[in-house]
C-alpha positions, 0 to 999 in steps of 0.5 A: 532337263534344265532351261536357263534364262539371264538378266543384269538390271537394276532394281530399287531397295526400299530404302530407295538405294540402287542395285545391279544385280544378275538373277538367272533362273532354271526351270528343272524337269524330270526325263519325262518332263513335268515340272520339278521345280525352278532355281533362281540365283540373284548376284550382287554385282553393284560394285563391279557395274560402278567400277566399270562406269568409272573405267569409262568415264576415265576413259573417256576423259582421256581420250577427250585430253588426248584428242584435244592436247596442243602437245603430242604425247607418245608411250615408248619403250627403252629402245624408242619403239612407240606404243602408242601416239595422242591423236594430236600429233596428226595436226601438229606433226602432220602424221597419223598416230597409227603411221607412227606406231611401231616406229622408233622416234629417230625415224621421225626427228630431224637427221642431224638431231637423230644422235642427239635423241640417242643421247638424250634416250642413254641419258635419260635411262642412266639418269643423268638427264640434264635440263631440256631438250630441243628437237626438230621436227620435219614437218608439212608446215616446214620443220618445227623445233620441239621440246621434249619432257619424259616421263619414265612408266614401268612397261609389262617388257620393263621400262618406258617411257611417256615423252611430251613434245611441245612445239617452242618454235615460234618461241624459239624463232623470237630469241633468236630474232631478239639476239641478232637485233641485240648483235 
């Protein structure tokens, strides 16, 4: 008959390093149950502790970029699909990420720019993508003129890509006040 107990802790060298160690340890007995003896194993695991807390700290690092960005950024695959959504899109674009999730980015653009995207998508992945593009985008606020950069990310499926939009509306609204009073 064997009982096991487990541990991960820290423990301190004499050399006053850090150390993360799991250590188990058995107590092995006969049938009749004296007492044979007891098995402890001590296991470095520093390292793997270390690369998980930089895991979380990255993390954490971005979900603090992503949850504080002006712009919204969104993963998608070739065919538009969105993987995944910043959560800035839901006080820029007045949408929850996950309300967008699963769907294709023409669902959300304006309807006269839907064939416009598809272009700039084919474009884009026969790459012959040239300068920037300007979409609208309905939003609660009215509709916002957005410019998008992309990014191609290679997918588990095959390509994707990271799309950033940018909200140049006022910007936008400004050139086009500054060319009528040129007129």
């Amino acid at each position: 008959e064997q009982s096991t107990a487990a541990t991960r802790k820290r423990y301190r060298r004499a050399d006053g390093s850090v150390v993360w160690a799991d250590v188990s340890g058995s107590r092995v007995s006969a049938e009749d149950g004296s007492f044979l003896h007891n098995v402890v194993v001590v296991s470095d695991v520093t390292t793997e502790m270390e690369q998980a807390e930089a895991l979380r700290l990255s993390e954490e690092r971005f979900r603090l970029l992503a949850e504080n960005a002006s712009d919204v950024v969104y993963m998608a695959t070739r065919d538009g699909t969105m993987l995944w959504v910043s959560p800035s899109a839901r006080p820029v674009l007045g949408r929850t990420p996950e309300s967008m999730v699963g769907h294709r980015a023409e669902d959300f653009v304006h309807p006269g720019d839907v064939e416009q995207l598809t272009q700039w998508r084919d474009a884009f992945y026969a790459g012959t993508l040239e300068g920037e593009s300007v979409l609208r985008w309905p939003t609660p606020r009215g509709v916002r003129e957005m410019s998008l950069v992309v990014h191609g990310v290679d997918l588990p499926d095959g390509p994707g890509a990271v799309i950033g939009l940018h909200d140049i509306t006022d910007a936008q609204q400004a050139r086009r006040a500054l060319a009528r009073s040129e007129e």
